[in-house]
TIMI-539764 format. One record per residue: x, y, z of N, C-alpha, C in turn; chain. Coordinates in nm, 3 decimals, decimal comma, padded with zeros to 5 digits. Each point is the difference from the previous one (the first is absolute). Layout:
((X; Y; Z); (X; Y; Z); (X; Y; Z); 'A'),
...
//
This chain:
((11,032; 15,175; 20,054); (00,004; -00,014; -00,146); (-00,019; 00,134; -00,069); 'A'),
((-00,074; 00,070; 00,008); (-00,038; 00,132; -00,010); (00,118; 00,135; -00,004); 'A'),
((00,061; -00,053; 00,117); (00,119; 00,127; 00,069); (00,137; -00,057; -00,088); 'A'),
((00,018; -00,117; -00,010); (00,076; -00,057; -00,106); (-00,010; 00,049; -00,098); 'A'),
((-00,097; -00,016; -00,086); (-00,044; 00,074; -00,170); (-00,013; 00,146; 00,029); 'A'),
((00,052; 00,092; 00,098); (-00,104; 00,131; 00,068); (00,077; 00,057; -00,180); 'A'),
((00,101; 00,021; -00,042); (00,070; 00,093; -00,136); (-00,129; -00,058; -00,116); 'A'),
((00,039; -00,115; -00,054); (-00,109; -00,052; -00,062); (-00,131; -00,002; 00,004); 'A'),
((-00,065; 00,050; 00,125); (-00,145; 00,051; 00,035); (00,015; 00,139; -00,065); 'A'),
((00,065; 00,085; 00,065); (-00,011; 00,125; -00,048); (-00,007; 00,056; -00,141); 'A'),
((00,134; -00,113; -00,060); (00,039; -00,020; -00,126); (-00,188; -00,001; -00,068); 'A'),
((-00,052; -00,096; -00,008); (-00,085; -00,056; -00,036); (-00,145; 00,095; 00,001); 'A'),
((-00,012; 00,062; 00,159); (-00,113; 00,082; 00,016); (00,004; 00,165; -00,100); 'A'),
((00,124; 00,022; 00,027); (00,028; 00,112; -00,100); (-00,034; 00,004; -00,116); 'A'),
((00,069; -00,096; -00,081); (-00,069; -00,080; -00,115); (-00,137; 00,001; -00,052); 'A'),
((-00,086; -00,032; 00,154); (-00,151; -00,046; -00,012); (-00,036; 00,138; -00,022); 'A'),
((00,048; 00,113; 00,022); (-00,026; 00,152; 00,018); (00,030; 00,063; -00,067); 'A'),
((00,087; -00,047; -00,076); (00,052; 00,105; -00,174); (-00,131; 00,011; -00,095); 'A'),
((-00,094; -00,025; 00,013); (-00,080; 00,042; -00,088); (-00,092; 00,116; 00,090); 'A'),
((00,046; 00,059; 00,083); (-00,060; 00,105; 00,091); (00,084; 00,113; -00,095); 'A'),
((00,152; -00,011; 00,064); (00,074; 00,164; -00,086); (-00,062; -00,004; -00,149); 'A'),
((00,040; -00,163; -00,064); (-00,006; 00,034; -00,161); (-00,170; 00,056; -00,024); 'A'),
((-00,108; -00,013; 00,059); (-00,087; 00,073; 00,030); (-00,019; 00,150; -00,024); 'A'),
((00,079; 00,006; 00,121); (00,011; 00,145; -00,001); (00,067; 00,120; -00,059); 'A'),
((00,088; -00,104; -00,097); (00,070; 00,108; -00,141); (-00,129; -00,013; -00,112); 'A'),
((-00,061; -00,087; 00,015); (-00,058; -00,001; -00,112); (-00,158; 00,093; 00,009); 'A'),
((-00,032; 00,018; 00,158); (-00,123; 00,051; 00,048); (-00,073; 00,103; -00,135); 'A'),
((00,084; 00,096; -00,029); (-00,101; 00,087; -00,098); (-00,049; -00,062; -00,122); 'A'),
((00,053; -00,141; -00,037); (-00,022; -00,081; -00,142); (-00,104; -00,051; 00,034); 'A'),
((-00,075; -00,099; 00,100); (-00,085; -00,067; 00,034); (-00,136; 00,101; 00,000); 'A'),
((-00,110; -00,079; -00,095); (-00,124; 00,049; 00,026); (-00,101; 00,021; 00,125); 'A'),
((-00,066; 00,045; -00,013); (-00,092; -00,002; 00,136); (-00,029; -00,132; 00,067); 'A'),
((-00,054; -00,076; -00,052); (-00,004; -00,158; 00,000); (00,063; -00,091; -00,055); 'A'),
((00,041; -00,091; 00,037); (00,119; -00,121; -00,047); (-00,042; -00,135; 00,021); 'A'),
((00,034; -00,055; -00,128); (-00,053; -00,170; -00,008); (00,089; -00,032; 00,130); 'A'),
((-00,032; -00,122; 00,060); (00,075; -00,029; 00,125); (-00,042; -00,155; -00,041); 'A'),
((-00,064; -00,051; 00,009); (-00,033; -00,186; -00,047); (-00,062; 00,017; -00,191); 'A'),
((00,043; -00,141; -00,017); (-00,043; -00,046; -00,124); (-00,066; -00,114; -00,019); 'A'),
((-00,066; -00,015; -00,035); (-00,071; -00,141; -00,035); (00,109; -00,123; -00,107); 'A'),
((-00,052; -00,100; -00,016); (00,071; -00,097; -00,034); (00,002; 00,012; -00,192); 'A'),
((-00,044; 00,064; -00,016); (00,034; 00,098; -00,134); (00,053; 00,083; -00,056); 'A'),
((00,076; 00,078; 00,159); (00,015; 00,116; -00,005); (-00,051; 00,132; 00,001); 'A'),
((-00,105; 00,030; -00,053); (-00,083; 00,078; 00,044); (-00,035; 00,046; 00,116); 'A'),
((00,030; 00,111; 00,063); (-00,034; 00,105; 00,144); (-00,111; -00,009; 00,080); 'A'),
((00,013; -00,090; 00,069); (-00,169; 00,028; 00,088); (00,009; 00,029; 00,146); 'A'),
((00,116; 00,075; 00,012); (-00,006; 00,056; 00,129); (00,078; 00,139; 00,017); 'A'),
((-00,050; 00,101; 00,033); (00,105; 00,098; 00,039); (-00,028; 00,092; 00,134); 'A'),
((00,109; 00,108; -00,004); (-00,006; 00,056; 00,134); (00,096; 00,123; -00,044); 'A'),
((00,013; 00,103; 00,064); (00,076; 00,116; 00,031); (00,188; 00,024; -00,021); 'A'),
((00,020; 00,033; -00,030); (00,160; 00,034; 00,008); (00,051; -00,032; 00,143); 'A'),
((-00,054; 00,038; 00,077); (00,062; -00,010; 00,102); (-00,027; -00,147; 00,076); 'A'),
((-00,158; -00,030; -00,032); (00,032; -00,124; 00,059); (00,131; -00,145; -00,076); 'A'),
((-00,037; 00,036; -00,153); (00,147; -00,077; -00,071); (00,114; -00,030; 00,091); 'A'),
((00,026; 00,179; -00,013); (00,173; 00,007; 00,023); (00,023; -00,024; 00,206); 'A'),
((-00,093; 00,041; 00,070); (-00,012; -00,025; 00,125); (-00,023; -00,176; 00,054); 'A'),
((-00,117; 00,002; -00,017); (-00,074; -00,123; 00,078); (00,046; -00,090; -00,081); 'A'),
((-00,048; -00,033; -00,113); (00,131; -00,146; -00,039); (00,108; -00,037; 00,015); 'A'),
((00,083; 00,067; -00,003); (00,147; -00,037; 00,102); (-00,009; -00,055; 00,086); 'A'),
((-00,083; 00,106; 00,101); (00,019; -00,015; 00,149); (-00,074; -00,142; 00,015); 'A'),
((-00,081; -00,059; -00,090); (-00,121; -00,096; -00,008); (00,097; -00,122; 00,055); 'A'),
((00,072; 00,040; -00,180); (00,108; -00,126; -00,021); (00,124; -00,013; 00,098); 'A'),
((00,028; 00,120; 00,059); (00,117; -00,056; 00,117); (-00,049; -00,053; 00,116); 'A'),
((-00,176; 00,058; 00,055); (00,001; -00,058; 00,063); (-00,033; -00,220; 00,023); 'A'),
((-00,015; 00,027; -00,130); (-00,040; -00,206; -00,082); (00,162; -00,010; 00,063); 'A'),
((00,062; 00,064; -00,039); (00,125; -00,079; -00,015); (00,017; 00,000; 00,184); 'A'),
((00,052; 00,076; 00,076); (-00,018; -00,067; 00,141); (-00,054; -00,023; 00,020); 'A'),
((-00,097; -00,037; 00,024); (-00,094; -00,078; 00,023); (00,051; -00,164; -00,004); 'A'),
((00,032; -00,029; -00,147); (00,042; -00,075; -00,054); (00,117; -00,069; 00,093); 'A'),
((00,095; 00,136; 00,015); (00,149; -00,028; 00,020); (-00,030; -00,070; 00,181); 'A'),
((-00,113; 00,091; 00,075); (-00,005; -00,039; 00,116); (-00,034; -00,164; 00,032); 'A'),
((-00,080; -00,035; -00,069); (-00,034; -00,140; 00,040); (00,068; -00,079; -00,066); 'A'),
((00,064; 00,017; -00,132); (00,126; -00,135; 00,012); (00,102; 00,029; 00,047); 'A'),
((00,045; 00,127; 00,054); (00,105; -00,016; 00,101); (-00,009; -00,047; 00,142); 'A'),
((-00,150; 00,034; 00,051); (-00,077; -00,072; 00,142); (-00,048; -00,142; -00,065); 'A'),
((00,029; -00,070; -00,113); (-00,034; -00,158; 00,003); (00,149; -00,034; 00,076); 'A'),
((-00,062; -00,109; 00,105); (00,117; -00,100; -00,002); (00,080; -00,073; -00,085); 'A'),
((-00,105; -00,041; -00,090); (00,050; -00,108; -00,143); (00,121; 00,104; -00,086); 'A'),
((00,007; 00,106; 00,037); (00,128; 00,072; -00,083); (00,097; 00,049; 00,074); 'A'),
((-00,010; -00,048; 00,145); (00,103; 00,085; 00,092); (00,087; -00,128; -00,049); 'A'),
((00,138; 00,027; -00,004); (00,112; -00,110; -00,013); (00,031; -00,010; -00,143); 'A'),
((-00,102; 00,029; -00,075); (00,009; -00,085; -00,173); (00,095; 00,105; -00,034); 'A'),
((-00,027; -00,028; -00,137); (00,069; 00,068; -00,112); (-00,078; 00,144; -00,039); 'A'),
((00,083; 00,109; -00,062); (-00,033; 00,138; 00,004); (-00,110; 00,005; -00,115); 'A'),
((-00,036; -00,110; -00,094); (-00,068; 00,049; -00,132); (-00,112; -00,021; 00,073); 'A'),
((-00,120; 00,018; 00,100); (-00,130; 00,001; -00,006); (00,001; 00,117; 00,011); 'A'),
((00,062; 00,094; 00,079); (00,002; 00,147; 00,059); (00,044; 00,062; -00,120); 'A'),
((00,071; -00,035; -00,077); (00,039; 00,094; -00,105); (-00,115; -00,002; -00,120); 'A'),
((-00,060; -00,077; -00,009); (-00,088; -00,072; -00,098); (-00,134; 00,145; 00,006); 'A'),
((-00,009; -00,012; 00,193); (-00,139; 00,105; 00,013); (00,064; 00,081; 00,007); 'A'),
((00,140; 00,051; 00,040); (00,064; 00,113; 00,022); (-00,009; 00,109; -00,190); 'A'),
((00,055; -00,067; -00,080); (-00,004; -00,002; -00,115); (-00,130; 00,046; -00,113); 'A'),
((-00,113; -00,045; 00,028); (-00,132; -00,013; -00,055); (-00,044; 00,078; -00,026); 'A'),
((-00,050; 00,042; 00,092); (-00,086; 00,137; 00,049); (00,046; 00,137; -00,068); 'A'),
((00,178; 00,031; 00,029); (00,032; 00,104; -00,089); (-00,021; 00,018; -00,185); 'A'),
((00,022; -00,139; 00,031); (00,051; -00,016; -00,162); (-00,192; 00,013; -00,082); 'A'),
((-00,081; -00,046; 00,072); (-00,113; 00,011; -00,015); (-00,081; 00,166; -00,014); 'A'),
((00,042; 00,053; 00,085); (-00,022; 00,164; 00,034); (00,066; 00,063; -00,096); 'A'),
((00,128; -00,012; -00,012); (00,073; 00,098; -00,132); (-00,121; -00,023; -00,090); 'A'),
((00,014; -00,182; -00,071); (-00,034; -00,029; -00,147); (-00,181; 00,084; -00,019); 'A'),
((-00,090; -00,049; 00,103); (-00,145; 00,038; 00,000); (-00,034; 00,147; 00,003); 'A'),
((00,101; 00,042; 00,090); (-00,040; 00,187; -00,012); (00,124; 00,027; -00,085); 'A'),
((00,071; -00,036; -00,081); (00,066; 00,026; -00,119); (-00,126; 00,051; -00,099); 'A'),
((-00,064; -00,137; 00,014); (-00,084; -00,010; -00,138); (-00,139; 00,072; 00,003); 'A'),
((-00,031; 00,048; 00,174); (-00,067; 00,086; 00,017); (-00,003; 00,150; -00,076); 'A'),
((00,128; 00,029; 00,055); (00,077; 00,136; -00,084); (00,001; -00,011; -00,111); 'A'),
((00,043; -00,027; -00,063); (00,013; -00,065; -00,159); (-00,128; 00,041; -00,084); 'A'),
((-00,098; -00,080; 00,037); (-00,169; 00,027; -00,020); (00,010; 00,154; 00,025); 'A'),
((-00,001; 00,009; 00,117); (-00,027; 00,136; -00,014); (00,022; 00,087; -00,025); 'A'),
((00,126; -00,042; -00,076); (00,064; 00,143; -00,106); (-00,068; -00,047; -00,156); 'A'),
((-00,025; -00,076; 00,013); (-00,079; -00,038; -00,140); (00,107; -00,087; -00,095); 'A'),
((00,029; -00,085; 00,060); (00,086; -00,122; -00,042); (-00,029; -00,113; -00,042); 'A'),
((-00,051; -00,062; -00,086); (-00,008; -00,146; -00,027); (00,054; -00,095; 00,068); 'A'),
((-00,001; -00,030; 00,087); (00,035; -00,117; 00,103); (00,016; -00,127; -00,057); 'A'),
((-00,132; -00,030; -00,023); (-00,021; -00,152; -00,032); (00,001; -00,078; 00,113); 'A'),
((-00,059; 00,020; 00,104); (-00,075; -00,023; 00,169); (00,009; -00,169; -00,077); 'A'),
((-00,103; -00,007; -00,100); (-00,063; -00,123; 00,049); (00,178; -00,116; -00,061); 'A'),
((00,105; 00,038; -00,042); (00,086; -00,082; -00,049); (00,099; 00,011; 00,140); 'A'),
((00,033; 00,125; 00,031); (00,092; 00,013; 00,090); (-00,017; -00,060; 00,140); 'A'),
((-00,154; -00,032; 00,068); (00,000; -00,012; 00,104); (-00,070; -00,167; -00,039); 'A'),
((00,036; -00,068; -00,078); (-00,018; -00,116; 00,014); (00,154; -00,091; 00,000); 'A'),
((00,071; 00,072; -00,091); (00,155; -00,004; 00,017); (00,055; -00,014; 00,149); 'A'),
((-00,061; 00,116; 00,065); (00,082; 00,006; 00,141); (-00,041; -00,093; 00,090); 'A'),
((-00,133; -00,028; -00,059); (-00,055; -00,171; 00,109); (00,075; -00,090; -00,051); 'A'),
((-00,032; 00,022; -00,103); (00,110; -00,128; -00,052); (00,090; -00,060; 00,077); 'A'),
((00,119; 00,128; -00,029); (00,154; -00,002; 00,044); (-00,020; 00,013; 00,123); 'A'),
((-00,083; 00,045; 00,087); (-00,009; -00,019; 00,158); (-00,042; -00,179; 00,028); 'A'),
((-00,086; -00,097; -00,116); (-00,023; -00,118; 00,087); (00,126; -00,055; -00,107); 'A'),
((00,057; -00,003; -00,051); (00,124; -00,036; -00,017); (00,121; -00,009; 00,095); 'A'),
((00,037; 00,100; 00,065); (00,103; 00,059; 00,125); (-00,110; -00,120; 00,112); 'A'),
((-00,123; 00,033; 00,014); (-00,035; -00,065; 00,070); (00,025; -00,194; 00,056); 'A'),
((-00,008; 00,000; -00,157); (00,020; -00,149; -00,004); (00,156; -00,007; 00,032); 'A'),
((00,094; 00,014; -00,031); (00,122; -00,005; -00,038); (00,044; -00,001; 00,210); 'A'),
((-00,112; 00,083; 00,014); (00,023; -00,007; 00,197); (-00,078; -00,113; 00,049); 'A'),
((-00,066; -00,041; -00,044); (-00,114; -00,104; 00,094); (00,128; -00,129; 00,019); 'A'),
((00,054; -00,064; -00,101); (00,046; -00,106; 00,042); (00,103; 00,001; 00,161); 'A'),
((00,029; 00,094; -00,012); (00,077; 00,056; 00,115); (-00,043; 00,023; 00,125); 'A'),
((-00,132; 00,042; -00,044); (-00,061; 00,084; 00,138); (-00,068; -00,126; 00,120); 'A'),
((00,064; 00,027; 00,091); (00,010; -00,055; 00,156); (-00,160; 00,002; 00,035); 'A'),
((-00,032; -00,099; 00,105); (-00,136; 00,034; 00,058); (-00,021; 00,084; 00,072); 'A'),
((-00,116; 00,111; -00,034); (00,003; 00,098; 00,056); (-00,197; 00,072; 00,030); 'A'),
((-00,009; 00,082; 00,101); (-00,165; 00,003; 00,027); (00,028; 00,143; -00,082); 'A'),
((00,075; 00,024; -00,093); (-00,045; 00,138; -00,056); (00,027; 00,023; -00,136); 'A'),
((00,092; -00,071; -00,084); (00,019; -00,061; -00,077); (00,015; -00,099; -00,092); 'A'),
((-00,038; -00,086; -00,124); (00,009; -00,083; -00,069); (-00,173; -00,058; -00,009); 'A'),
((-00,023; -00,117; -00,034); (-00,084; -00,114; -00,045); (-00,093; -00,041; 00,173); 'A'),
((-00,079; 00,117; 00,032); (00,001; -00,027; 00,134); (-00,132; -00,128; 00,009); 'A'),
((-00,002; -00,106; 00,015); (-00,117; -00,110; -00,037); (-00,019; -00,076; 00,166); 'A'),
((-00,100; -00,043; 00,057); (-00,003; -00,117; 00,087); (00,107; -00,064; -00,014); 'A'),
((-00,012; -00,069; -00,147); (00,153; -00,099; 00,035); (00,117; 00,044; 00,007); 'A'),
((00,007; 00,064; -00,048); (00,159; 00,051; -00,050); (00,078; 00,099; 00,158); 'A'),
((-00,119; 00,024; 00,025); (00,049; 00,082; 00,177); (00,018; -00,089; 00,094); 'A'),
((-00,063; -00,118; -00,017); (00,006; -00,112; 00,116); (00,091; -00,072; -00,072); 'A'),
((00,072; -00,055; -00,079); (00,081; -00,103; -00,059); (00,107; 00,070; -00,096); 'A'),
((00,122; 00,047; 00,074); (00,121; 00,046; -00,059); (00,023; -00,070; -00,151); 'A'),
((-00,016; -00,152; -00,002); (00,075; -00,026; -00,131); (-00,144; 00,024; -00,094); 'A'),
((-00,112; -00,021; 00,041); (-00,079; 00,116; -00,059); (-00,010; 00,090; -00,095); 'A'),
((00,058; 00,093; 00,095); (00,032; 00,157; -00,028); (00,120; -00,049; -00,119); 'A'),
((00,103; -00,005; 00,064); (00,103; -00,020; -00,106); (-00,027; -00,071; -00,133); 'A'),
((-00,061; -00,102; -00,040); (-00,053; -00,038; -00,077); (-00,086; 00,079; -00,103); 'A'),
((-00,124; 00,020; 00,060); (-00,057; 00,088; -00,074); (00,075; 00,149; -00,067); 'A'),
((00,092; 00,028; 00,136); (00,054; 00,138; -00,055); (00,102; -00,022; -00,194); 'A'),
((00,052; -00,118; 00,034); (00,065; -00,041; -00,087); (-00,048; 00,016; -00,115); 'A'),
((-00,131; -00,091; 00,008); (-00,111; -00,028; -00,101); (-00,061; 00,116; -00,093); 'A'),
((-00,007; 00,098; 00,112); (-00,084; 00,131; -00,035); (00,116; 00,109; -00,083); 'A'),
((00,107; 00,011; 00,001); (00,073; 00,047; -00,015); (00,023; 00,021; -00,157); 'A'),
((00,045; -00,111; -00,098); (00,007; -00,013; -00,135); (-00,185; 00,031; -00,030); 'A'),
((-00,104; 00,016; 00,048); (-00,090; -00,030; -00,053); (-00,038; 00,205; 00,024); 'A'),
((00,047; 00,052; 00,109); (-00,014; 00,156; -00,003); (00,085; 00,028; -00,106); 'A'),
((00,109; -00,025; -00,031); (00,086; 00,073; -00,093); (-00,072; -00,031; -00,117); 'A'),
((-00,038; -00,165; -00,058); (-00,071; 00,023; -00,145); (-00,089; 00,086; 00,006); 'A'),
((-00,087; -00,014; 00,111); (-00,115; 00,093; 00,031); (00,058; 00,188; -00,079); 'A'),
((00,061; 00,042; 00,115); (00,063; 00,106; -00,034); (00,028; 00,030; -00,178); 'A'),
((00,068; -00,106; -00,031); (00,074; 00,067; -00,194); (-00,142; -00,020; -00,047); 'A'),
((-00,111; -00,097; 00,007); (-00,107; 00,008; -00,033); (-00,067; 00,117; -00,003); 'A'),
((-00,021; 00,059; 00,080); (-00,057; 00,128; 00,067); (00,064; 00,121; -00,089); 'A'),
((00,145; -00,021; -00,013); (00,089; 00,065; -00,060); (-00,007; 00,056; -00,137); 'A'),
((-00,018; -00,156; -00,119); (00,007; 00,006; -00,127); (-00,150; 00,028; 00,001); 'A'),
((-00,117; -00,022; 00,043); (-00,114; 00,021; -00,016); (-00,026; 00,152; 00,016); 'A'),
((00,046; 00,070; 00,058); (-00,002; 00,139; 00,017); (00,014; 00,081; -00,150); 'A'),
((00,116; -00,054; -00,050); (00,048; 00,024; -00,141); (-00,108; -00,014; -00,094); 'A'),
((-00,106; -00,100; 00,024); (-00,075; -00,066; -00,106); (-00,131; 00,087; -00,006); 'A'),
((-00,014; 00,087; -00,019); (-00,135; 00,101; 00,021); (-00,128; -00,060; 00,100); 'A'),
((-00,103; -00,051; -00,014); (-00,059; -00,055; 00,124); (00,007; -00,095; 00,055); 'A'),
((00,112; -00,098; -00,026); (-00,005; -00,096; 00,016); (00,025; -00,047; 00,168); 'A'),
((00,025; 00,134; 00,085); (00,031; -00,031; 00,091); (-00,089; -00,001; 00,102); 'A'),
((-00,134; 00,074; -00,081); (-00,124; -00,004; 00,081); (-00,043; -00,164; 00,026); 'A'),
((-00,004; -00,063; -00,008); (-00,019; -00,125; 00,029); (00,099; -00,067; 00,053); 'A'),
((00,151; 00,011; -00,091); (00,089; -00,089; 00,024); (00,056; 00,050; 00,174); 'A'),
((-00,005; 00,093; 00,011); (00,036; 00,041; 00,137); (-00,063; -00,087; 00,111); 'A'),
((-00,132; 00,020; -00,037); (-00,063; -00,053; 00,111); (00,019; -00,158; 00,046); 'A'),
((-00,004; -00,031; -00,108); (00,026; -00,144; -00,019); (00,125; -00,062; 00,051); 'A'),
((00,136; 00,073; -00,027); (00,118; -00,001; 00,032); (00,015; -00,005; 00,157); 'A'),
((-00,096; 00,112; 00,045); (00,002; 00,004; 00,163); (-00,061; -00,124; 00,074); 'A'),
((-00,128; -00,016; -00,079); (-00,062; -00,145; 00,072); (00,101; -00,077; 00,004); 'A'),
((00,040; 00,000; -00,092); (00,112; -00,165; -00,018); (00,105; 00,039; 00,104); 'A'),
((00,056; 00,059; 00,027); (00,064; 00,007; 00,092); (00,015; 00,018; 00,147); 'A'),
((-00,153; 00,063; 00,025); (-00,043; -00,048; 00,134); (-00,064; -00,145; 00,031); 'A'),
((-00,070; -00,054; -00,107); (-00,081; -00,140; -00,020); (00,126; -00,114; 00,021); 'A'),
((00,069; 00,008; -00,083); (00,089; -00,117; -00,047); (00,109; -00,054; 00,157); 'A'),
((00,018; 00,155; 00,066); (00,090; -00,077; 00,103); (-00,083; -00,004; 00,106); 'A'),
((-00,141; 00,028; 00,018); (-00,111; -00,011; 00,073); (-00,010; -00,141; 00,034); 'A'),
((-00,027; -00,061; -00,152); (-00,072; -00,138; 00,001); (00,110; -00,085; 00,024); 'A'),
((00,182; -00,003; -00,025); (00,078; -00,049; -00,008); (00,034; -00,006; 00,090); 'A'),
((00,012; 00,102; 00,150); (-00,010; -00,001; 00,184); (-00,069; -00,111; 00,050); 'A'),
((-00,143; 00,061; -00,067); (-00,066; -00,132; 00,052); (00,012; -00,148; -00,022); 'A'),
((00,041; -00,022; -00,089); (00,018; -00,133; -00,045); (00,086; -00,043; 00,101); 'A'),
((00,147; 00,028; 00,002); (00,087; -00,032; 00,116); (-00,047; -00,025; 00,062); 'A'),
((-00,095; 00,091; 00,083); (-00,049; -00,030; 00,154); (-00,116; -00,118; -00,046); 'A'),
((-00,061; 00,010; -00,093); (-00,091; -00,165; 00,035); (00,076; -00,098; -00,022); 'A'),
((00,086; 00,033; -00,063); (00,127; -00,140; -00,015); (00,041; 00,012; 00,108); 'A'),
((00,050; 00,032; 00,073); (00,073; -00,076; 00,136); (-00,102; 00,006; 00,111); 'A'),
((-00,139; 00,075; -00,036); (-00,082; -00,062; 00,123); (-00,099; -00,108; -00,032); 'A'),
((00,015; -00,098; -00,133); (-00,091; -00,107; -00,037); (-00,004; -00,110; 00,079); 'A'),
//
């Protein structure tokens, strides 16, 4: 599976690594120290060095991403299927690395970001894509709705995946328009996430006490 995607790996890891060069044009702009995390306000409560930025986060994030890529290509549950689980993690990780050490840089040229709007957006639109895949997604030990029931009982899985699916995407525009709304997302976020791990939680289970009553 791996040696199959080998253009699209590369494609992808390169990707995960463009914020190394764009780094390094920018090296004399960056201050001594650089915001690197933000709190859920936005506000800076973590930093570190130029070099660790433009170095070690990359390398952080490519290595998430194989990592990633290795064990759902070593699941069985995806040898045979269809190409969107591999592209899904293949995909992520870069697109994640540009946007976060984008906004790293950014800050640190003394940019108004708006951390706390932009990176609730990208959860957003990430459990959106997400949902829009679950109904689809095959049983698998490395991917999807992984539950007692739903791993032992195929129509299960499929079921719930179904279930869960329209309920990540509202989730997601929720997440979305709330970002827009000045704090409103401090709460509504959280809330948005429960519901969407809770709802197809309790809705797995039900199945399974229904057909084992």
């Amino acid at each position: 599976m791996i040696l199959k995607n080998k253009k699209l790996l590369i494609i992808t890891s390169l990707l995960t690594l463009l914020p190394v060069p764009v780094g390094l044009l920018l090296w004399n702009r960056f201050p001594e120290t650089m915001a690197i995390h933000f709190g859920i306000t936005g506000q800076a409560d973590g930093y570190a060095s130029p070099a660790y930025a433009v170095f070690v986060l990359p390398v952080i994030m490519l290595a998430v991403q194989w990592v990633c890529i290795f064990f759902t290509a070593k699941d069985p549950g995806n040898k045979g299927r269809n190409q969107k689980p591999l592209n899904l993690v293949l995909w992520i990780i870069p697109v994640l690395s540009v946007v976060m050490n984008g906004l790293v840089y950014c800050t640190a040229l003394g940019m108004d970001m708006k951390v706390q709007i932009i990176v609730p957006l990208l959860v957003g639109l990430l459990m959106v894509i997400i949902g829009n895949w679950l109904p689809k997604c095959k049983p698998t030990w490395t991917l999807g709705i992984k539950l007692p029931w739903t791993l032992a009982d195929e129509d299960n899985w499929n079921r719930t995946h179904r279930f869960a699916g329209p309920i990540w995407v509202a989730g997601g525009m929720v997440i979305m328009l709330c970002a827009l709304i000045g704090g409103a997302f401090l709460w509504v976020m959280p809330a948005a996430l429960a519901a969407m791990v809770l709802a197809p939680t309790v809705y797995s289970y039900l199945l399974f006490k229904g057909k084992n009553e």
